[in-house]
N, C-alpha and C positions, 0 to 999 in steps of 0.2 A: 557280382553284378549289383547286388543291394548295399556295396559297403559304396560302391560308386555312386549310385544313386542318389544315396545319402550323402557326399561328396556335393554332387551339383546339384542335389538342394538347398544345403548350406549355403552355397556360393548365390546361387541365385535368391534368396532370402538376404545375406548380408550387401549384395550390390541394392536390395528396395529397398533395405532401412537405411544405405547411404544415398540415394534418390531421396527418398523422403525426409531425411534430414535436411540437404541439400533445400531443398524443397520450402519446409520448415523456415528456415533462417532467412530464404528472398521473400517469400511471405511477411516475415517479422520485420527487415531493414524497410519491402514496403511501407509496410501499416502504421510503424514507428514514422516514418519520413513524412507521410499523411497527417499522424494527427499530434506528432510531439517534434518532432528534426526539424524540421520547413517553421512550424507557427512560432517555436521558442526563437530558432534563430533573429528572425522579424523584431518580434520581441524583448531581443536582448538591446538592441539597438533604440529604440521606444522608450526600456526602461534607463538606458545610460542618457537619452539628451532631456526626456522629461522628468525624471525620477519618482514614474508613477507606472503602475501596470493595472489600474484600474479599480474599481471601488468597491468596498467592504462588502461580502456577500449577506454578512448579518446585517450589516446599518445601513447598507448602502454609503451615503455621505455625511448622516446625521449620526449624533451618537446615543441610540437607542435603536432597538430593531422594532418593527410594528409590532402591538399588543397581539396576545395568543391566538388567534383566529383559525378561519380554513382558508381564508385570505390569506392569511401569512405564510398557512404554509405553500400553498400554492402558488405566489409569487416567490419564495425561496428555493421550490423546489424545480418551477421551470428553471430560475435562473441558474442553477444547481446543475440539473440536466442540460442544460442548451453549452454549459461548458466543458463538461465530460464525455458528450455523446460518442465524440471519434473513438477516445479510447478505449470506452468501452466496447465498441463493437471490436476492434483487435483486439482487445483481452480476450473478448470470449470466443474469437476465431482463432485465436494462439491457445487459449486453454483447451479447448477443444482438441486444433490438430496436433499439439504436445504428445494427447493420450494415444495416436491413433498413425502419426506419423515418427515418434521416437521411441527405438524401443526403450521396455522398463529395465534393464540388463544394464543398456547405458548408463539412463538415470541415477540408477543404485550405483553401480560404479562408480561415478564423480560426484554424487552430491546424495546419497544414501546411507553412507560410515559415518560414527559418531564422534571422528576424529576432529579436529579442527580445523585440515583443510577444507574438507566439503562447508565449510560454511563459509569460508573464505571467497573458495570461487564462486557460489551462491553469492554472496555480496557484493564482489566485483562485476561479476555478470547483468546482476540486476541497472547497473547505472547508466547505460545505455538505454532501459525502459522509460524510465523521469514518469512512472503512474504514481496516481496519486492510491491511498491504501486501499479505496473501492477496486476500484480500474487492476489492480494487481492480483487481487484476492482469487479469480479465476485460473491465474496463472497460477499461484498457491497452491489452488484446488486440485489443477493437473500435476502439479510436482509431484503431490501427495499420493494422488491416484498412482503415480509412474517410481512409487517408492523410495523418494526422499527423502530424510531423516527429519526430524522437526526442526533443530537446528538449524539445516539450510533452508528449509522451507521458509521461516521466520526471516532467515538473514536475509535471505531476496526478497520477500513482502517489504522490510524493513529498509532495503537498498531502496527500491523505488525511489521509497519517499525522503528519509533523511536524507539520502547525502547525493539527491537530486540536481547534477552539476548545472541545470537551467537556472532552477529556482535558487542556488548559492550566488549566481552572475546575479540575477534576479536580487538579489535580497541588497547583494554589493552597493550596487547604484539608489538602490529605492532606501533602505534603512541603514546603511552605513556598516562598515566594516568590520563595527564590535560584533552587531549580532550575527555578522556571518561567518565570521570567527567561532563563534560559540555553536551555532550551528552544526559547524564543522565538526570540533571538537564535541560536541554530543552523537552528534550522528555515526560516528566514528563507534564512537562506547556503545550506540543502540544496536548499530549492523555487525557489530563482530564482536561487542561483550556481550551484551544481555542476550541474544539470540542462541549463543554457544551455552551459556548457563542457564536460559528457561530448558533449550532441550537435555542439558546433562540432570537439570531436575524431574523431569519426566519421561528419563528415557525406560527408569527399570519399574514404572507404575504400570495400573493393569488399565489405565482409562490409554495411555501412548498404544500399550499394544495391541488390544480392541480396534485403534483405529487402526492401527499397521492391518490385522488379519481381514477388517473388513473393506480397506482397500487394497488388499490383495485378487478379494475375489471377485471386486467389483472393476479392477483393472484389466485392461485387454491385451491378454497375454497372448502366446504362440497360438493358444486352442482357440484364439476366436477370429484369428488370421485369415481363418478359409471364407468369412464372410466376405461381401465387396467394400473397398473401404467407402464407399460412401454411405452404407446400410453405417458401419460402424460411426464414420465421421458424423452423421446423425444422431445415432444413439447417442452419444459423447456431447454432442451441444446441445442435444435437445435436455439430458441430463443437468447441466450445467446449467439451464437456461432457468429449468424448471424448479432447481434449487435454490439459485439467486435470487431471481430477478424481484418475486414477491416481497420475500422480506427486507431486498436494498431499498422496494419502493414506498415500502409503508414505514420504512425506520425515518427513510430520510423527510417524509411528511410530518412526523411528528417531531423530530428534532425540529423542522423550519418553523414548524407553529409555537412552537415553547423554546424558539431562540431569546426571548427577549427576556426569558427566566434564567435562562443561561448567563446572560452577559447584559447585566446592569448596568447604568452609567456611574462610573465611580471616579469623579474628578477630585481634584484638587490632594494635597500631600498626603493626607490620612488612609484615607481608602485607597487613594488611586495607586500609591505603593508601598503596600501595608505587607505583612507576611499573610495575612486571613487573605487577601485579597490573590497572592500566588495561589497556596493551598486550592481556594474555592477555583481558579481560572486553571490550576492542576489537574482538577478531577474534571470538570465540566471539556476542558479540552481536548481531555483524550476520550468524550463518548462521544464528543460535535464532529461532524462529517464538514469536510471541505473540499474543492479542488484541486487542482495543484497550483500551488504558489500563492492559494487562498490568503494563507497564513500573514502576507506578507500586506497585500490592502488594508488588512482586517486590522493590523498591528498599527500600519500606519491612521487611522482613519480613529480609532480608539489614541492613542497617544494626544493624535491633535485635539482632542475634550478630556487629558487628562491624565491620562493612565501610564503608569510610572513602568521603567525600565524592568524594575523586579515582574510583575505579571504578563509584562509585555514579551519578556524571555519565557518564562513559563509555557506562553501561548505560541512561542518560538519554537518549540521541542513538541509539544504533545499535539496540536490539532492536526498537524500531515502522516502522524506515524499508524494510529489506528485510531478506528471510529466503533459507535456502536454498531453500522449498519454494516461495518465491514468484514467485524467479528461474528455478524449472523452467517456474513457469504462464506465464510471457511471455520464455519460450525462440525462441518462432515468432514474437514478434510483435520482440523485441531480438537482437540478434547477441550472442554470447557474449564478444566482447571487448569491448562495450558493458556487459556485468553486469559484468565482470570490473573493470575500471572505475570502473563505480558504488559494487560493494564494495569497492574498494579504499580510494575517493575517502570513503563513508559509515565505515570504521573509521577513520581519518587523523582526521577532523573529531571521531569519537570520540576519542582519543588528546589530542587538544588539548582538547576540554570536561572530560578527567578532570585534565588538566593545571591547566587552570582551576579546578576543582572541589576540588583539593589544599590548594590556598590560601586559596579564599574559602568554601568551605562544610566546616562539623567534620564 
């Protein structure tokens, strides 16, 4: 009688985690359709007859951003948020019901091994999201919690945003085909090389495994099932909310107040495409936070006062991949010598696309 038991409780367990997967995914094609499927598509059309998606988040239309203020940052930062808003609420309603409607068993089985596949479908997977590295970081958070390898974790933070099949339509029409070529072909080398090789370098250190055991105990495994899921779905976003939200909001203030330290005006042939001028638009671009497709106003809007092909590719690769404020939201779920790392690994890969950019795009 009790091996039966056990029989149809099994059964009655694996038909709710297919409900809730189920579940899961018409949630996700909604939220996705709300705030990335429906606007891009509009959008795509916008950017092919005017070949413009709208003006520089740093400069606006001039080529300097306002002087250091709380004006400054508070004009960059509404403008900041009033662009991201959707996503982020389905980020953190999908990072959320990740932890609490799929199980970790699944998880670890498809995107947990340290093999190469799991990072593959992690980067494939991610391109249907089109977030920018904020807006994903939650989703991150819950993989991690749901016992995903760092590898994949990385390679679908990383899908988002590289190889963002909007903002490539996007970039076609607005900047022209070199840089969305090179795009490509970096995005490419971020979401399936560097991703596979941060995680194989941190797979046998004791800061990777630290974070494996304490999202293990912090994930909701079988023993916490008997709760209601809404008590858990709680826990899990309030979690989440209480993690994020403070440090996205105070990073991305101080980045909008001290943008105009970030990004000087540097026209004319010396500066505007210099090797100093990649290097410095290298490092600064992979801590500035942007939206999605930010990249692409910003590049155009700076060109037009100046700014040469070399740091204009540069700022092509590194401002949508990670940010500083993005690196705090999947602080708990990455080791910091694991971001440290990736930003090294994602300004480098910058440095050579500006490199490239020097020579093949005016």
């Amino acid at each position: 009688m009790s091996v039966s038991n056990d029989v149809m409780k099994k059964e009655t367990e694996g038909k709710r985690w297919v409900i809730g997967a189920v579940v899961f995914v018409v949630l996700a094609i909604i939220g996705l359709f709300w705030a990335k499927w429906n606007p891009y598509f509009h959008k795509a059309f916008t950017a092919a007859s005017t070949h413009f998606i709208g003006n520089s988040i740093i400069s606006g239309t001039a080529a300097t951003a306002e002087a250091p203020s709380w004006s400054a940052a508070w004009h960059f930062s509404v403008t900041y948020f009033l662009a991201i808003w959707k996503a982020f609420i389905v980020a953190i309603l999908l990072g959320s019901l990740l932890q609490v409607l799929i199980p970790q068993n699944w998880v670890a089985r498809v995107l947990g091994k340290t093999t190469y596949g799991s990072t593959f479908v992690a980067g494939v997977s991610a391109l249907p999201g089109m977030m920018c590295t904020c807006c994903s970081a939650p989703l991150v958070v819950g993989l991690r919690k749901q016992q995903s390898s760092v590898s994949a974790a990385i390679a679908f933070w990383f899908g988002n945003t590289a190889l963002n099949p909007a903002v490539l339509v996007f970039m076609f029409f607005v900047l022209g085909w070199k840089f969305m070529l090179l795009r490509l072909i970096f995005g490419i080398i971020l979401v399936f090389g560097l991703s596979y090789l941060i995680g194989k370098m941190v797979r046998n250190e004791e800061e990777a495994n630290a974070i494996i055991e304490r999202t293990q105990k912090a994930a909701p495994l079988e023993q916490g099932q008997d709760r209601h899921f809404f008590i858990r779905w709680f826990s899990a976003i309030s979690k989440l909310a209480l993690t994020l939200i403070p440090a996205y909001i105070l990073s991305v203030l101080v980045l909008g107040a001290l943008r105009a330290w970030f990004f000087p005006a540097l026209g004319g042939t010396v500066w505007g495409n210099s090797i100093i001028t990649v290097i410095g638009f290298a490092i600064v671009g992979t801590l500035f936070v942007i939206p999605t497709a930010g990249e692409i106003p910003i590049i155009q809007t700076f060109m037009k006062f100046g700014l040469g092909g070399g740091p204009a590719s540069a700022l092509l690769i590194v401002l949508p991949v990670i940010s500083l404020p993005s690196a705090l939201m999947v602080r708990r779920a990455l080791a910091w010598r694991t971001l440290g790392l990736l930003g090294l690994g994602v300004a480098i890969l910058g440095i050579i696309a500006g490199l490239i950019g020097m020579v093949f795009i005016a």
